[in-house]
C-alpha positions as CSV (number, residue, x, y, z in Angstrom):
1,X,-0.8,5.2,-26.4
2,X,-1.5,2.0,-25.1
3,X,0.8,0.6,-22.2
4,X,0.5,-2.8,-20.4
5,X,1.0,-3.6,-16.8
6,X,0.1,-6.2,-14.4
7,X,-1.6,-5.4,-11.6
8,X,-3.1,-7.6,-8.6
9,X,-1.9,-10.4,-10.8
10,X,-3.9,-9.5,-14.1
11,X,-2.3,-8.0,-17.1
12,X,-3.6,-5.0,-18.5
13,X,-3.7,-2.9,-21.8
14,X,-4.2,0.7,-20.4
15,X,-4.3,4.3,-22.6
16,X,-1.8,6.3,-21.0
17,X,1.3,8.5,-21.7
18,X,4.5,7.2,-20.5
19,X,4.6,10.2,-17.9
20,X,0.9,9.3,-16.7
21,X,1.3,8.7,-12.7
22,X,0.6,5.1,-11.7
23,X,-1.1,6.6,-9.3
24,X,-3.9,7.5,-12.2
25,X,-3.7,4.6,-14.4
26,X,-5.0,2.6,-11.1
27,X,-7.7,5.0,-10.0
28,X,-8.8,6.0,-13.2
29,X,-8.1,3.6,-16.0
30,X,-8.4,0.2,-13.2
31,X,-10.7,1.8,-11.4
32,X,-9.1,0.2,-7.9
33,X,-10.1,2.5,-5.1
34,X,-7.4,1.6,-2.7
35,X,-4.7,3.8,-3.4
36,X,-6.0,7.3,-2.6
37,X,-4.5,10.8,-4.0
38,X,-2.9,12.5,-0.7
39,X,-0.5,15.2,-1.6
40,X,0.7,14.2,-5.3
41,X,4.0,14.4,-4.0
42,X,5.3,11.3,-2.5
43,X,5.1,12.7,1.1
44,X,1.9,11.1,2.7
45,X,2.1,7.6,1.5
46,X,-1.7,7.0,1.1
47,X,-0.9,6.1,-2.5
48,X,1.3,3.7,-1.4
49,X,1.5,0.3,-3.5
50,X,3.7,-2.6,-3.7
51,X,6.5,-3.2,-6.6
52,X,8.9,-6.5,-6.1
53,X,7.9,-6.8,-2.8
54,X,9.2,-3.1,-1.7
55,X,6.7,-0.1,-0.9
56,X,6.2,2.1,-3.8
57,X,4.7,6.0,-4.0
58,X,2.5,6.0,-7.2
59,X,1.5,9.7,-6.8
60,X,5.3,9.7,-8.5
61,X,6.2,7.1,-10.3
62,X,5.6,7.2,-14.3
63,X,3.4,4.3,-15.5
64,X,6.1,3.9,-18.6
65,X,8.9,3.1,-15.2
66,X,7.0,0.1,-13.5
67,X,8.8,-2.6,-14.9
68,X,7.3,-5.5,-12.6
69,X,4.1,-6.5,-11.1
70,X,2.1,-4.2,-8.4
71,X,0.3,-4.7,-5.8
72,X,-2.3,-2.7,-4.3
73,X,-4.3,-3.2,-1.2
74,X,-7.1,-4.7,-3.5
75,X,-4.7,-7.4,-4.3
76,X,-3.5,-8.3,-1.4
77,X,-6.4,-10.7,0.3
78,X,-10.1,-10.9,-0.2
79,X,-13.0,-10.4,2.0
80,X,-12.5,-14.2,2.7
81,X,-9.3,-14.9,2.9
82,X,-7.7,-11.4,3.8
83,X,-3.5,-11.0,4.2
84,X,-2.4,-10.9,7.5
85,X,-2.1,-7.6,7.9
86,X,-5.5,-6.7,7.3
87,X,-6.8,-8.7,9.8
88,X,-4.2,-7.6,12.1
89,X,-5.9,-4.0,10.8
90,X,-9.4,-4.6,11.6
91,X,-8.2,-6.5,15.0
92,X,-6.8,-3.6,16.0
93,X,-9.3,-1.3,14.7
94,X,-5.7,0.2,13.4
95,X,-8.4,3.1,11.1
96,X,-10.2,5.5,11.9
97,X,-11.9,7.8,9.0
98,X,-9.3,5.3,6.5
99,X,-7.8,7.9,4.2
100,X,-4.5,6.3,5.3
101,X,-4.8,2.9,5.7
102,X,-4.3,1.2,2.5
103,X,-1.0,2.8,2.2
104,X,-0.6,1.7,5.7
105,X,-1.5,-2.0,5.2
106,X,0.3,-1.5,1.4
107,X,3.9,-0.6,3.5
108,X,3.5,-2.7,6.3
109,X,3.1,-6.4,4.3
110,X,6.2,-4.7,2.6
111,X,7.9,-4.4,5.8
112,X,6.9,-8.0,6.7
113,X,8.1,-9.1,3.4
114,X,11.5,-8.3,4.4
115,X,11.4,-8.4,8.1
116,X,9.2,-11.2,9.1
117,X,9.5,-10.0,12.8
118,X,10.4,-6.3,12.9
119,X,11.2,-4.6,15.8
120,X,9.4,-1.0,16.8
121,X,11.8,0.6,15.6
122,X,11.9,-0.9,12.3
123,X,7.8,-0.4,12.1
124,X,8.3,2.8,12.8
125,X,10.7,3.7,10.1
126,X,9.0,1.7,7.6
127,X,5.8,3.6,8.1
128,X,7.7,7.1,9.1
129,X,6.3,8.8,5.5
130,X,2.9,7.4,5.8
131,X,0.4,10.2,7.8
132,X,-2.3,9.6,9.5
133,X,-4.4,12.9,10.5
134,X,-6.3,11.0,13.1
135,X,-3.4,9.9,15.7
136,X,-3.9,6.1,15.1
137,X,-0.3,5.2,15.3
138,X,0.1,3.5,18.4
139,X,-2.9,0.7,17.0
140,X,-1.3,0.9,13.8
141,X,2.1,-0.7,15.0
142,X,0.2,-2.9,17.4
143,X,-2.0,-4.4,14.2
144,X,2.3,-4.6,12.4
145,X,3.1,-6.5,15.1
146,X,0.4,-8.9,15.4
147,X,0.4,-9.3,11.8
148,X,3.7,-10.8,12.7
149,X,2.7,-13.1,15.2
150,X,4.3,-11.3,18.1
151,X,2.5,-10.1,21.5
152,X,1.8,-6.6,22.5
C-alpha cells in the first residue's frame, strides 16, 4: 500500500501498512538516521519527532495517523545554517555517545515553539520522557536555555 507523507518539507509516496510505525517509514523507507529506535514503546523519547509544532513518539504512532507535516532532526537546520537549538547543542557539548540527542534537540525546539523563554522547570518537564544513559542533563538544559537567548 502506498501512503504519502510530508516529511522535512518534501512529500513522499512510501510502501507501508497503515499500522507501519512512523518510526520505520523514516528509518527504513526515508532512510533519515536521526530518529533512533530506543525502547519501541514511547518511553525514551530518542524517536522523538515533531508534528504541528508539538513533540511526537514515532516508535508509536501509525504512519496511516500522521495527518500533518513532520519534522525530524534532519529537517530542522543544515550544517550551515543549523536551528538554534543545535548550536545551543554543540555549544554546550549537551551529547555525549548521542543516542539521545536528536529526540533531545527534536523536543526541545518543540518546547521553544511554545515557550519561547521557558523556565527550568518547564525544560525539565518538556524533556522529563527523554533518557539519556550518559548523565548529560545539566548541559542539556543549559544548551535549552541558550537556545532561548537566556544566561546560565
Amino acid at each position: 500500500m502506498s501512503i504519502r507523507i510530508t516529511v522535512n518539507g518534501r512529500a513522499h509516496d512510501v510502501r507501508a501498512t497503515p499500522d507501519t510505525p512512523l518510526l520505520y517509514v523514516l528509518r527504513d523507507e526515508l532512510e533519515l538516521n536521526g530518529p533512533k529506535f530506543g525502547c519501541g514503546l514511547g518511553q525514551c523519547g530518542a524517536c522523538t519527532v515533531m508534528v504541528k509544532g508539538r513533540a511526537l513518539r514515532s516508535c508509536v504512532v501509525p504512519v496511516a495517523a500522521v495527518d500533518a507535516p513532520v519534522t525530524t532532526v534532519e529537517g530542522l537546520g543544515t550544517p550551515a545554517h543549523p536551528h538554534p537549538v543545535q548550536r545551543a547543542f554543540v555549544a554546550e557539548q549537551a551529547a555525549q555517545c548521542g543516542y539521545c540527542t536528536a529526540g533531545m534537540v527534536v523536543a526541545s525546539a518543540a518546547l521553544l515553539a511554545e515557550h519561547p523563554h521557558p523556565s527550568d522547570a518547564q525544560i525539565r518537564q518538556a524533556l522529563d520522557g527523554n533518557l539519556c544513559r550518559c548523565g548529560s542533563h545539566l548541559r542539556i538544559v543549559r544548551a535549552v536555555k541558550s537556545a532561548a537567548g537566556e544566561r546560565v
